[in-house]
C-alpha positions in Angstrom: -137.1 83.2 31.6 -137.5 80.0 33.6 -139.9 77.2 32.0 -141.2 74.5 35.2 -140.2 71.8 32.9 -137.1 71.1 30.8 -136.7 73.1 27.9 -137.0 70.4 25.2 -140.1 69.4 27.1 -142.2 72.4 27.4 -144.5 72.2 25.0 -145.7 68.7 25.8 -145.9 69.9 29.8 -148.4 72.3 29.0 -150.3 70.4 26.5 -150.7 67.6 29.0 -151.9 70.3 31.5 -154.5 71.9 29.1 -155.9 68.4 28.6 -156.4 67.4 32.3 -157.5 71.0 32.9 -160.3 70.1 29.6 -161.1 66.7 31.3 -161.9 68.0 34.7 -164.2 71.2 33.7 -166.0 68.7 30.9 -167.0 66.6 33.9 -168.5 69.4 35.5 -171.0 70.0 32.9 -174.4 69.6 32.7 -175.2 67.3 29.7 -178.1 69.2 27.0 -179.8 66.8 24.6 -180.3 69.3 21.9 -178.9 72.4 20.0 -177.2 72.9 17.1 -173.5 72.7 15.6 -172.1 76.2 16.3 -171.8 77.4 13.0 -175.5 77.8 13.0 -175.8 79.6 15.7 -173.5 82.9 15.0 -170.9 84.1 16.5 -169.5 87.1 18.9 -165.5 88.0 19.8 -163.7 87.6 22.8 -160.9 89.5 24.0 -158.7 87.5 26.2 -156.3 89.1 28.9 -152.7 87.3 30.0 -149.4 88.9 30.8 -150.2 93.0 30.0 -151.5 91.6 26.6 -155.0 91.4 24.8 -155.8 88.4 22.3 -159.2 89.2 20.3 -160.4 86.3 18.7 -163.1 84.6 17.0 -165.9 82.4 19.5 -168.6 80.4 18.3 -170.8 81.5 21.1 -173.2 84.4 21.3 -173.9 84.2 24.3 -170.9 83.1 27.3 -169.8 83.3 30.5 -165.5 84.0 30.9 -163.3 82.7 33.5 -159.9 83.4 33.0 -156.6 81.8 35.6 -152.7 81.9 36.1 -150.9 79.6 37.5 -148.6 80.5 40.3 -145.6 80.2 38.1 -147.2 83.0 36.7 -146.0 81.3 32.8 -149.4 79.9 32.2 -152.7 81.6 31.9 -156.4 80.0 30.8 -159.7 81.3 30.3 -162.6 79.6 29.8 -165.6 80.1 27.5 -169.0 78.0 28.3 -172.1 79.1 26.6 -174.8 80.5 29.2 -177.8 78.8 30.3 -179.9 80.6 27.8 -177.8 79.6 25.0 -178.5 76.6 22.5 -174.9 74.9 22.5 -174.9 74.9 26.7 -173.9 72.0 28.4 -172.3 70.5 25.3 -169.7 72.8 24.0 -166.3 74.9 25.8 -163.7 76.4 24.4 -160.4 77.3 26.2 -157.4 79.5 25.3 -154.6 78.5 27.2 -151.3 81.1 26.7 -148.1 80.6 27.3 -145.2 83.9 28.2 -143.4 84.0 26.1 -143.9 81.0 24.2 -143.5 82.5 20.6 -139.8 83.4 21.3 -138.6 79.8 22.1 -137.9 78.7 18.9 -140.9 76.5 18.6 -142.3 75.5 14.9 -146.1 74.7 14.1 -144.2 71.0 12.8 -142.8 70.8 16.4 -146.1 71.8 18.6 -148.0 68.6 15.7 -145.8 66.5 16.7 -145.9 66.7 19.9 -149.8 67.1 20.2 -149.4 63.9 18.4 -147.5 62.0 20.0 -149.1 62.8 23.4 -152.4 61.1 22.2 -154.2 59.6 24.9 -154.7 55.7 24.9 -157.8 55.9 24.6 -158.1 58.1 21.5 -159.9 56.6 18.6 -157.2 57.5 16.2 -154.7 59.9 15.6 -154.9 63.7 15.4 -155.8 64.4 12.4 -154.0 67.6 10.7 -157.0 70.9 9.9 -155.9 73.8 7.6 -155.3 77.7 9.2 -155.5 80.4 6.6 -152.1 81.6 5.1 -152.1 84.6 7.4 -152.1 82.7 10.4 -148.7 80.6 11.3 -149.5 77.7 13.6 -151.2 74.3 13.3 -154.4 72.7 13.9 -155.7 69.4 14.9 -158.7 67.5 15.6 -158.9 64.3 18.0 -161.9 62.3 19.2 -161.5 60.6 22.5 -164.0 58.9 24.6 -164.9 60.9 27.6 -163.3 59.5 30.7 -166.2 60.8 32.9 -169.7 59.8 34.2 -171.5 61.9 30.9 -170.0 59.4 28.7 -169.9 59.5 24.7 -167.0 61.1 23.3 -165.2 64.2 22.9 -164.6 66.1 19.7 -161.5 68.4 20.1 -159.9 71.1 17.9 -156.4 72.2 19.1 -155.5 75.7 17.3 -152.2 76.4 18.8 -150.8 79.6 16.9 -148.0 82.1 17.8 -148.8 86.3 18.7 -146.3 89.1 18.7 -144.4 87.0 22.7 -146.9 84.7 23.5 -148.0 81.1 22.4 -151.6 80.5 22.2 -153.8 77.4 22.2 -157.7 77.5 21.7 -159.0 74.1 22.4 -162.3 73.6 21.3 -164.3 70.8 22.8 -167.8 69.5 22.6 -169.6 66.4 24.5 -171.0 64.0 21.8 -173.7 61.6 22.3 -174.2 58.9 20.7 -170.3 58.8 20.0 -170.8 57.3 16.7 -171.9 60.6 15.6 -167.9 61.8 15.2 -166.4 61.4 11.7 -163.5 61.9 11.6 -163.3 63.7 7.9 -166.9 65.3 8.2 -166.5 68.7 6.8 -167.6 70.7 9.9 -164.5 70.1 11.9 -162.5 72.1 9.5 -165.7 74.8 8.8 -164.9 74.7 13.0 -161.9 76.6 12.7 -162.9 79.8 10.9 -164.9 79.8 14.1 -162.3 80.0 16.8 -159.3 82.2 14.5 -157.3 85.3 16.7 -158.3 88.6 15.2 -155.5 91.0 17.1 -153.2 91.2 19.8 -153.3 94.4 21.4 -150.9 96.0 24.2 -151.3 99.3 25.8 -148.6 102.1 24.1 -145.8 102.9 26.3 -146.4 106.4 26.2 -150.1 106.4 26.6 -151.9 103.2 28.6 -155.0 104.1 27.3 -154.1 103.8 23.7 -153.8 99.9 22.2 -151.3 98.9 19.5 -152.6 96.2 17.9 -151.2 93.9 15.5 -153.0 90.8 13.0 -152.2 87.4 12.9 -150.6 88.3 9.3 -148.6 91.4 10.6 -147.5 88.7 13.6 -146.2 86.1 11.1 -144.2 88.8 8.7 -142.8 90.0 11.3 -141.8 86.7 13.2 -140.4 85.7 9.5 -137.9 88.7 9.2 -136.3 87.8 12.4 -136.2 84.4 11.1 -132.3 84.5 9.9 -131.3 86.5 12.8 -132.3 83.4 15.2 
């Protein structure tokens, strides 16, 4: 499997991707005064297709619109939720998964992707990432960052990273919403970290070998016991 960038480099290459990729679609939104936080507007799933695999996973829209990319490379692979028109977070909130092949095979850690989602803080960051909690079942790492927008909308930008391993692939659902005045982000309110119930994988689902129509799933926790007996052998 060939990686674009050096191997000890790859997971800060496509971080640094993911953000620019963030940056330009925020600019492109439409800025919506009102709406709530999206815990109080329910919920719906998602299932995201990349390399012959399914994630389902948790969205806090109802209502969205899905875009979904590879890059020529053919390593990296984003999709794009935005709420529609209709719905009350629009304009404000996206989320993104971005998955890497084959990522979950390269020996990575959740301590290694922190760090390096750490240590690839913008300048103009407010502070440093500051470390969420993922349920036990789920092995991986979350973080939230508030940044000022570098775009004509202004204010700042709330951002949860949720990177977290499947059965081959690395995931990453970034989670960012538009925030106007800025001084509305702190840092330790509760809701960032009620945020990430919101955006958790579900299943990863393949199509059998012997049948195409019939999916094999696996959960997050059947992921992480099994990545955890092949532990010693790596």
């Amino acid at each position: 499997m060939h990686w674009s960038c050096p191997e000890t480099e790859r997971v800060a290459c496509a971080l640094r991707s993911a953000g620019k990729r963030l940056t330009a679609a925020l600019i492109g939104l439409l800025l919506w005064s009102g709406g709530a936080y999206a815990g109080d507007s329910g919920a719906a799933m998602a299932e995201i297709e990349a390399f012959g695999q399914t994630l389902v996973m948790q969205t806090p829209f109802l209502s969205f619109e899905q875009k979904s990319a590879s890059g020529a490379d053919g390593m990296v692979s984003r999709t794009q939720l935005t709420p529609k028109p209709d719905a009350p977070l629009y304009g404000r909130h996206s989320v993104e998964i971005v998955t890497l092949r084959g990522g979950a095979q390269q020996r990575l850690s959740p301590s290694l992707i922190a760090a390096t989602i750490q240590a690839q803080s913008m300048p103009f960051c407010r502070q440093a990432p500051q470390r969420l909690a993922l349920p036990v079942d789920i092995e991986g790492m979350a973080v939230l960052s508030s940044c000022a927008a570098q775009s004509h909308l202004g204010g700042d930008l709330a951002t949860i990273q949720m990177v977290f391993f499947g059965p081959r692939d690395l995931h990453m659902a970034i989670w960012t919403e538009l925030v106007r005045p800025p001084d509305n982000i702190v840092i330790d309110d509760p809701r960032w970290q009620q945020r990430v119930a919101w955006i958790l994988p579900l299943h990863f689902c393949t199509s059998a070998a012997d049948n195409p129509r019939m999916i094999q799933c696996q959960s997050p926790k059947q992921v992480k016991a099994a990545r955890r007996q092949r532990a010693p052998a790596s």
